[in-house]
C-alpha positions in Angstrom: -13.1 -7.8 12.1 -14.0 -5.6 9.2 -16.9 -7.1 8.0 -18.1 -7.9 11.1 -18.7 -4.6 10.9 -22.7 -3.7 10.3 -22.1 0.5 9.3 -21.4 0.3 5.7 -19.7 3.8 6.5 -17.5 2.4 9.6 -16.3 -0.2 7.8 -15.2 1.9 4.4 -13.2 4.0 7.1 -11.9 1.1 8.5 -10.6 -0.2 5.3 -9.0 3.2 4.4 -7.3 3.3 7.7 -5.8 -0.1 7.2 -4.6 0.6 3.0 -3.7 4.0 4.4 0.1 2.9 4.8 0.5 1.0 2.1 -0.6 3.2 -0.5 1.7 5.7 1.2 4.0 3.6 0.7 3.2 2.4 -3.2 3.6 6.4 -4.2 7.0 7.1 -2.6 8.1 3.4 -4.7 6.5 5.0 -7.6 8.0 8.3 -7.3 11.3 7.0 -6.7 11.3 4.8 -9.9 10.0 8.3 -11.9 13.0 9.4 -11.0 15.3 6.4 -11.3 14.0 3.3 -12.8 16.7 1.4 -11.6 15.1 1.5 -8.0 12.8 -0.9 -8.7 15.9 -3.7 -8.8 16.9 -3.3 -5.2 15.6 -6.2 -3.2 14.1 -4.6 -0.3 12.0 -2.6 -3.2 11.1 -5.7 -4.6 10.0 -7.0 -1.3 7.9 -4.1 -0.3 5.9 -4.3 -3.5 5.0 -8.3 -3.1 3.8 -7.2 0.4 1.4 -4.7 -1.1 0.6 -6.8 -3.7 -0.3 -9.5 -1.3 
């Protein structure tokens, strides 16, 4: 749907709209293991991070 997209400008909005939630949530993950690295072990963590990866 994206790149069916011919604005170069509508579709970089587009694209930030859709990576808006999970870099959200990628910096609360990050902040949390600043604070306690030991977050990064709990499997619900570990699952949110594959997603984003993916």
């Amino acid at each position: 749907m994206i790149q069916a997209e011919s604005d170069a400008q509508k579709r970089d909005e587009y694209i930030q709209r859709l990576m808006q939630l999970p870099n959200q949530k990628w910096m609360e993950i990050i902040g949390q293991a600043h604070q306690n690295v030991e977050f990064l072990k709990d499997q619900d963590v570990i699952r949110t991070v594959l997603n984003i990866l993916q």
